[in-house]
KEFIFI-509305 format. One record per residue (C-alpha): residue number from 1; residue in three letters; x, y, z. Coordinates in pm, 1 decimal. Each point is the difference from the previous one (the first is absolute). Layout:
NUM, Ala, X, Y, Z
...
***
This chain:
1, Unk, -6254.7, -2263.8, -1606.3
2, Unk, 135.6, -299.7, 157.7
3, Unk, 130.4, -11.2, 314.3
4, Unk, 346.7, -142.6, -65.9
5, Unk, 68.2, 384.6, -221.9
6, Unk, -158.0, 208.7, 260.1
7, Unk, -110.0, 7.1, 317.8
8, Unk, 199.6, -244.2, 323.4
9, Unk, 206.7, 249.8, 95.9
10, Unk, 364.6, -43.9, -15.8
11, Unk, -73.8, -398.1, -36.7
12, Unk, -115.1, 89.5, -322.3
13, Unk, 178.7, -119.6, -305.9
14, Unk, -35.9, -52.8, -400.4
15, Unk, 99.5, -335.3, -65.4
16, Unk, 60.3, -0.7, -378.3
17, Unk, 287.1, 240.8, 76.6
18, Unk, 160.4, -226.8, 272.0
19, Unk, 5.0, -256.7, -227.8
20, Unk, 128.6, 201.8, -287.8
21, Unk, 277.1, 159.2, 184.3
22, Unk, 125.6, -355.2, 123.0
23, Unk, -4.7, -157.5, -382.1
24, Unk, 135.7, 310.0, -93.2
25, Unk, 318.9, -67.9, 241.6
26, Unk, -14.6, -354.6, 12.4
27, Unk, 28.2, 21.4, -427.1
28, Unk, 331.6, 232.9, 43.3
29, Unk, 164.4, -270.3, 193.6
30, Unk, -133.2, -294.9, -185.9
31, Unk, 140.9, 194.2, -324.0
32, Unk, 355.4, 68.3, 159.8
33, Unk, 54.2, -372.6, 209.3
34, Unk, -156.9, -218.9, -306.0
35, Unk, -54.7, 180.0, -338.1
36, Unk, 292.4, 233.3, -15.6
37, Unk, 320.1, -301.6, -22.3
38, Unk, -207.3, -220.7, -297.2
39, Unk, -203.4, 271.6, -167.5
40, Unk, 173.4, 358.0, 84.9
41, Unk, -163.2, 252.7, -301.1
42, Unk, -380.5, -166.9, 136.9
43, Unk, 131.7, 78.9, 377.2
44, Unk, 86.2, 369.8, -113.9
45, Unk, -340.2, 44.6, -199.8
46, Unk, -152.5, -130.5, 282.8
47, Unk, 114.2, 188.1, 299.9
48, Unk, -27.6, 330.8, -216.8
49, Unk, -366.4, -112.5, 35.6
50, Unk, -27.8, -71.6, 337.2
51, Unk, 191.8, 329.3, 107.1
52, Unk, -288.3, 191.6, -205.8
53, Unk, -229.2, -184.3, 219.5
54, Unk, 174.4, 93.4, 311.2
55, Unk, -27.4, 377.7, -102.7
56, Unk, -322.1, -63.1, -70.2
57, Unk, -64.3, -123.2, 348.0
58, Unk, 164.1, 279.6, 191.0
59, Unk, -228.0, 206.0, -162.4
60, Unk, -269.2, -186.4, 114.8
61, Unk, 157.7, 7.0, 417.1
62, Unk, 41.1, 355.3, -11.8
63, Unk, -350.1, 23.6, -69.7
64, Unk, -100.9, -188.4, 274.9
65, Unk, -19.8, -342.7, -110.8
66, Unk, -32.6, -320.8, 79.7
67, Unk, -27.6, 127.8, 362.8
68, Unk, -102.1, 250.8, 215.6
69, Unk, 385.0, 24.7, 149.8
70, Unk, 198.2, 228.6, -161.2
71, Unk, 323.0, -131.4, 141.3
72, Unk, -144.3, -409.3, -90.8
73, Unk, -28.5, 153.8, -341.1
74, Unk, 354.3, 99.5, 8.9
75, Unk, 119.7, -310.5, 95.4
76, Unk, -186.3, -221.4, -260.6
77, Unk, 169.2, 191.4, -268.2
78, Unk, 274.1, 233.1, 113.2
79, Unk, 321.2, -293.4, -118.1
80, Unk, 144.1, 183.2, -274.2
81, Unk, 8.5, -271.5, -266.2
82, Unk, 33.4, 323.5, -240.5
83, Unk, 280.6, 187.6, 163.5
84, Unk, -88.7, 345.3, -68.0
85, Unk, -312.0, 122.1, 163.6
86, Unk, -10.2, 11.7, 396.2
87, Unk, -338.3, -115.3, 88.8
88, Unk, -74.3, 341.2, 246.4
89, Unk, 169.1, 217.0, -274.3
90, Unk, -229.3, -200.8, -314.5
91, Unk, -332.0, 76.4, 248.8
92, Unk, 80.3, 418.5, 103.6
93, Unk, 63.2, 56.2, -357.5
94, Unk, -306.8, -217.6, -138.3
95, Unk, -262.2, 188.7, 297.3
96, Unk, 133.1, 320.0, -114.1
97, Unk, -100.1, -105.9, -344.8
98, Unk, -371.4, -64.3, 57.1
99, Unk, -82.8, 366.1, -8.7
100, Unk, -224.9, 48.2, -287.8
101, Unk, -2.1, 334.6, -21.2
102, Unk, 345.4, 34.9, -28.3
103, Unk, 78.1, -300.8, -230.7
104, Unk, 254.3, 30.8, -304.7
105, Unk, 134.8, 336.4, 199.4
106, Unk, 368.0, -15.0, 30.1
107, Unk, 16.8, 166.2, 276.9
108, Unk, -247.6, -202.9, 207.0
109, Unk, -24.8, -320.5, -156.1
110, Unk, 317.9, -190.8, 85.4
111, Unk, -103.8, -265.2, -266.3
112, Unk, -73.3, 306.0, -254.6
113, Unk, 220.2, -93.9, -326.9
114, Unk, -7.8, 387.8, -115.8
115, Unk, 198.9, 305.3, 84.9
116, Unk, -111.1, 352.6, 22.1
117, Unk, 136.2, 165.3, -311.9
118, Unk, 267.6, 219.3, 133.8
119, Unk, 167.6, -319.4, 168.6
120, Unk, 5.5, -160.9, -366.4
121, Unk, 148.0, 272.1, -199.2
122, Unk, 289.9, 4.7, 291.3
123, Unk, 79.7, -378.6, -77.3
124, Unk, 317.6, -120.2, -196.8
125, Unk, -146.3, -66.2, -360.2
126, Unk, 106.2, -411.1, 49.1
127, Unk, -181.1, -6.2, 303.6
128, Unk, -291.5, 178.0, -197.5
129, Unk, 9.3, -317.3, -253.3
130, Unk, -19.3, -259.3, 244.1
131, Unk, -264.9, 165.4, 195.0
132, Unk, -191.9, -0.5, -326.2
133, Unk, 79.6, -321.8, -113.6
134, Unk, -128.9, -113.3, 355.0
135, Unk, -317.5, 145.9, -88.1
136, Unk, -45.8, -313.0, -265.2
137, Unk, -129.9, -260.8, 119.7
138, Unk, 303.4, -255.4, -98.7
139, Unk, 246.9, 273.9, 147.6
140, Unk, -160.0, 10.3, 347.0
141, Unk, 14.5, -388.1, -21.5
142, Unk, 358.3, 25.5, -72.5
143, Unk, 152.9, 310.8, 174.1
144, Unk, -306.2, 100.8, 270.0
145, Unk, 197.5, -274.5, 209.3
146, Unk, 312.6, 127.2, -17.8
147, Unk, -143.8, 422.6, 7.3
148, Unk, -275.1, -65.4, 270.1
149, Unk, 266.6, -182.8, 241.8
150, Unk, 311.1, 186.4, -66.1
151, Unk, -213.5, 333.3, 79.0
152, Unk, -184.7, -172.6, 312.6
153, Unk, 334.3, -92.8, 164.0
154, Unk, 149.9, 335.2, -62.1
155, Unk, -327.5, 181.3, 139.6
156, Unk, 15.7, -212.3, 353.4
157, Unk, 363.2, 50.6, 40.5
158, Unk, 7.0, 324.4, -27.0
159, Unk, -268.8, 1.1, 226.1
160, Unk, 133.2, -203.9, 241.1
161, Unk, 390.2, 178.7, -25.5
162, Unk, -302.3, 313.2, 114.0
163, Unk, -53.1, -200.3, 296.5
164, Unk, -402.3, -153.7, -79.5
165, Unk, 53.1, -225.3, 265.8
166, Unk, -359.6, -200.1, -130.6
167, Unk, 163.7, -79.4, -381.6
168, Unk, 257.4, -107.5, 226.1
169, Unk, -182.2, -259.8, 227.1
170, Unk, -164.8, -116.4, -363.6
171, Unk, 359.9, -56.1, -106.1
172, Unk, 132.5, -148.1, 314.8
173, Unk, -293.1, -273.4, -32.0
174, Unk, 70.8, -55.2, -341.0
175, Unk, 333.3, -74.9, 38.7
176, Unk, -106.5, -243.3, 201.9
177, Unk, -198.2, -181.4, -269.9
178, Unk, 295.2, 27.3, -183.5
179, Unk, 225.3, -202.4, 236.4
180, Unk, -257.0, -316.8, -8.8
181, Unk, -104.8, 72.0, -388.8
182, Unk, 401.9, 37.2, -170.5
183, Unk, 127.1, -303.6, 163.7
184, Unk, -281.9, -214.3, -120.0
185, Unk, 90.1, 138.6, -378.1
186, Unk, 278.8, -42.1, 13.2
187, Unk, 91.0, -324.7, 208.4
188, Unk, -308.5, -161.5, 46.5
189, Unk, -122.7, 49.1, -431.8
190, Unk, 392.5, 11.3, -106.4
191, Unk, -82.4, 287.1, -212.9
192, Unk, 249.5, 285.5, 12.5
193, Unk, -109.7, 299.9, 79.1
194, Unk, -46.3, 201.0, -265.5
195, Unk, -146.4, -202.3, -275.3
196, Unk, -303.8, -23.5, 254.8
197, Unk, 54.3, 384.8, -28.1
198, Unk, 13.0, 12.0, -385.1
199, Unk, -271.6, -274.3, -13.9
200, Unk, -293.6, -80.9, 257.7
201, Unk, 0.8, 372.1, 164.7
202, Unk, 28.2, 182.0, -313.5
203, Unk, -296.1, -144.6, -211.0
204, Unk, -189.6, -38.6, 358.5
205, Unk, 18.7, 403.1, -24.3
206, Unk, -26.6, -33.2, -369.6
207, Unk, -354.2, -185.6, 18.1
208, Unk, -133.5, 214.1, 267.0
209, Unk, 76.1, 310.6, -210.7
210, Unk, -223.3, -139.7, -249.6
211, Unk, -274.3, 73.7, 258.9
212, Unk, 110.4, 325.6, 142.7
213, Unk, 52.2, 144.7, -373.1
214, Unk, -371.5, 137.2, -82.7
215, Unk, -145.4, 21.4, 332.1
216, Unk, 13.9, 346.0, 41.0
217, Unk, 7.7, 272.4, -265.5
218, Unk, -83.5, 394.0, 64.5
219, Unk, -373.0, 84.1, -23.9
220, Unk, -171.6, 294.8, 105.3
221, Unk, -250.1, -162.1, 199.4
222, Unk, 198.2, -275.8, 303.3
223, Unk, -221.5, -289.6, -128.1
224, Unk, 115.0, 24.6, -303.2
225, Unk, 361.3, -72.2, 112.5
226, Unk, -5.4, -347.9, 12.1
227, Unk, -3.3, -315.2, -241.4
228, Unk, -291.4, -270.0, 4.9
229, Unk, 146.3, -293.0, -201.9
230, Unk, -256.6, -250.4, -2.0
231, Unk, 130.9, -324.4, -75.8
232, Unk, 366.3, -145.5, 3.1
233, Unk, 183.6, -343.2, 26.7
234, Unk, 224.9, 258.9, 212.3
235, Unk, -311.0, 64.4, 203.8
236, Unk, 138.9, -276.7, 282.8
237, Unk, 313.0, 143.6, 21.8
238, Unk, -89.7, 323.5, 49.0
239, Unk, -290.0, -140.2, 242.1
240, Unk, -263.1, 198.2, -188.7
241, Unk, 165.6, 336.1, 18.5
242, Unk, -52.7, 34.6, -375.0
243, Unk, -327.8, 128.7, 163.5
244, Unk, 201.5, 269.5, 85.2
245, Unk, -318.8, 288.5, 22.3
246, Unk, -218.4, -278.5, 244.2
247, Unk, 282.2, -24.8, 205.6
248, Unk, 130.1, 316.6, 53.3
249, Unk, -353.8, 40.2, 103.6
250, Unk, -100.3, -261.6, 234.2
251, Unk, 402.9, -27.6, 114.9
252, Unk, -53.6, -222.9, 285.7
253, Unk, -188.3, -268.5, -216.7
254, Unk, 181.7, -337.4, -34.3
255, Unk, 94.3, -100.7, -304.9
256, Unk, -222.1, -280.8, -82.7
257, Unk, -238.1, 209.4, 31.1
258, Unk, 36.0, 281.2, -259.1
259, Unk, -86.0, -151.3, -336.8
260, Unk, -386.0, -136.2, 151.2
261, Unk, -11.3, 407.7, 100.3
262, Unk, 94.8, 124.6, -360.0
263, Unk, -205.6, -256.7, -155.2
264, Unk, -270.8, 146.4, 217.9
265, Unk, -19.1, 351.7, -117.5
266, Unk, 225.8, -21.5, -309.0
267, Unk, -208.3, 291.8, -196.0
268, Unk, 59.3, 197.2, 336.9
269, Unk, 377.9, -59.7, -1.3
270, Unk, 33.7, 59.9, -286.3
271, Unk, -172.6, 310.1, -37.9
272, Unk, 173.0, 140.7, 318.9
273, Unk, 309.8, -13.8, -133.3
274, Unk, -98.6, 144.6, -333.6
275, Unk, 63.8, -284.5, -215.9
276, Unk, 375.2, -23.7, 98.7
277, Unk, 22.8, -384.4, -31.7
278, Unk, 143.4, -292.2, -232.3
279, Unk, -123.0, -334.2, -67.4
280, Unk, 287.7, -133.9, 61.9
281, Unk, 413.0, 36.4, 77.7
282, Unk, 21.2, -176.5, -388.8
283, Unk, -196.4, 364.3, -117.0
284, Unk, 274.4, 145.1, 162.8
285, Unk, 258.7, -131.7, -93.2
286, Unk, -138.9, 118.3, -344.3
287, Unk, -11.2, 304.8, 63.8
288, Unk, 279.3, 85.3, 150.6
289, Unk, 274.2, -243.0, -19.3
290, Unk, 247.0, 242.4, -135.9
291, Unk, -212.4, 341.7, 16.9
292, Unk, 7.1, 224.7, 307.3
293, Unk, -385.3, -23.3, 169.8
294, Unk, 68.4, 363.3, 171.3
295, Unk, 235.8, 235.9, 3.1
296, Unk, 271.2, 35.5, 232.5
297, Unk, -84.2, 361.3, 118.8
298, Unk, -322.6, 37.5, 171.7
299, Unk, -291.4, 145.4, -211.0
300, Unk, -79.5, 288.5, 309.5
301, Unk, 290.5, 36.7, 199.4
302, Unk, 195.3, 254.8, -221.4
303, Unk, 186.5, 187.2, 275.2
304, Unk, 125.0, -131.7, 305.0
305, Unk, -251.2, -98.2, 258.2
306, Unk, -35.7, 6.8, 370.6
307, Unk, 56.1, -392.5, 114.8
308, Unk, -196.6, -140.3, 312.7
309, Unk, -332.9, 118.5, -108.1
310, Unk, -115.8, -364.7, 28.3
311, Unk, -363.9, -61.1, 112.6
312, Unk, 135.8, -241.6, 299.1
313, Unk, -218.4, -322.8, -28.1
314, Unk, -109.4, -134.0, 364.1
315, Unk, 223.0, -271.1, 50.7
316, Unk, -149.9, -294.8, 219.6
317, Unk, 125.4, -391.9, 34.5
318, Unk, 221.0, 46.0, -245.3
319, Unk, -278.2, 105.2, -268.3
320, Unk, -179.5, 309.7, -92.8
321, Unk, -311.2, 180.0, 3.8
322, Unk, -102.3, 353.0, -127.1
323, Unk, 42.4, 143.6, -378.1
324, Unk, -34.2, 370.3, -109.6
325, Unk, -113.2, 107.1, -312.4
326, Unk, -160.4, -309.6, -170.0
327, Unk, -330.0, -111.9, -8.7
328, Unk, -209.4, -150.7, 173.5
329, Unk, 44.2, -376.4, 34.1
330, Unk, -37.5, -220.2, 299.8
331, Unk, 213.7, -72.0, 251.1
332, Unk, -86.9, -319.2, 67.2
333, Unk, -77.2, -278.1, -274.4
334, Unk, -366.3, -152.4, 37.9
335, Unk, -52.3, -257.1, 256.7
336, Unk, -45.5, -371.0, -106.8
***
């Protein structure tokens, strides 16, 4: 592997992302200072994009990327240009994620889109609806937004009113983002507040849901928990995380590099995973535009279950190493 992904110590750093995040910020502000006052629908389409592209990125810095400083990953991509998600709050939940063999439980998963079925049959019968509506792919485009933050904020202030003095400092930074990032809406672009609201930060969540709609589904075996879709005009945006299985894998790998690994051992993959993939985001769509991919209640967990049984992933630089219950694979991609 070349020396500029590994090896250098902290000097070490992944230039393709550097350069990504700073197009990705420099294209919000060049869409808010020039494009918004002449051409304001192609400014809105357009920052929805580049927020998706943000998210994408603070995936890729809480996974250690583009440098061996967790706090220099921070920085690069911790402004808030989509208001809801503190960067320290976006990486604890995302880390707790990567725990294969707990993946889809709601319990332990804290991006798990099912509930045990005792906690379903106690909902209201509207919420019911739109939880099963969400569970289309054009209703998690349209309400997951709304649903995933609504119930995000309530969770960390609760658990801050509980005194979690950690979700705390996360908030405390991010309100600091906010302070440099609202002003700039909505002096520096002109653009009140919440049309940028209604508009860029709504289909920003909107196109990322796209991504996180079939990567997971309930499967008796871990591996076969998560999506491989192999090919994707989305695949930029999403920085290759349509290769969902290879990178829940080999989660420290950059994102440039994932498709060359699929590519590599497709047959492999895809026989890992048990034939869990698409060809595309198109077959998707196809499939389940306005039909629910899974149920709401969780296949297994009937009754209620005991939460923080978690395999704990080791956590280091900001990545991870270590899966239970999945098979063999290698925990490093092959050298150049």
């Amino acid at each position: 592997m070349k020396g500029s992904e590994r090896g250098g110590g902290l000097l070490r750093i992944e230039w393709p992302t550097v350069a990504l995040i700073v197009a990705c910020y420099g294209a919000w502000l060049a869409l808010g200072l020039w494009v918004w006052p002449d051409w304001p629908l192609v400014a809105l389409a357009g920052m929805g994009i580049v927020l998706a592209l943000q998210s994408s990125l603070m995936h890729e810095a809480c996974h250690g990327h583009p440098t061996r400083s967790p706090r220099l990953n921070e920085l690069l991509v911790a402004l808030p240009v989509g208001l809801v998600w503190p960067y320290r709050r976006f990486k604890a939940v995302h880390l707790r994620h990567h725990a294969d063999d707990r993946l889809t439980d709601p319990f332990d998963d804290p991006e798990s889109y099912y509930r045990a079925l005792w906690q379903h049959e106690q909902l209201p019968r509207a919420m019911k609806t739109l939880l099963a509506v969400n569970n289309t792919l054009v209703g998690r485009m349209l309400l997951n937004p709304w649903l995933g933050s609504l119930g995000f904020l309530i969770s960390d202030a609760r658990a801050m009113l509980h005194g979690d003095r950690v979700i705390g400092r996360a908030w405390v930074l991010h309100g600091i983002g906010l302070a440099i990032v609202l002003p700039v809406i909505h002096v520096g672009f002109g653009m009140p507040l919440w049309l940028y609201v209604l508009g860029p930060v709504w289909l920003g969540q909107a196109l990322i849901s796209v991504r996180t709609y079939a990567e997971h589904q309930w499967s008796e075996r871990p591996d076969g928990r998560t999506l491989i879709v192999e090919r994707s005009p989305l695949s930029f945006l999403f920085l290759n995380n349509n290769l969902h299985l290879v990178h829940h894998k080999m989660p420290n790998v950059a994102w440039y590099r994932l498709p060359a690994l699929f590519a590599e051992r497709r047959d492999e993959w895809v026989k890992m995973n048990g034939g869990y993939v698409f060809p595309n985001y198109r077959a998707l769509f196809a499939a389940f535009a306005f039909r629910a991919k899974e149920p709401v209640a969780h296949p297994v967990l009937r009754r209620a279950a005991e939460p923080g049984r978690a395999f704990r992933p080791r956590i280091r630089a900001g990545g991870l190493t270590g899966f239970a219950g999945s098979a063999p694979v290698p925990t490093e991609p092959p050298k150049d």
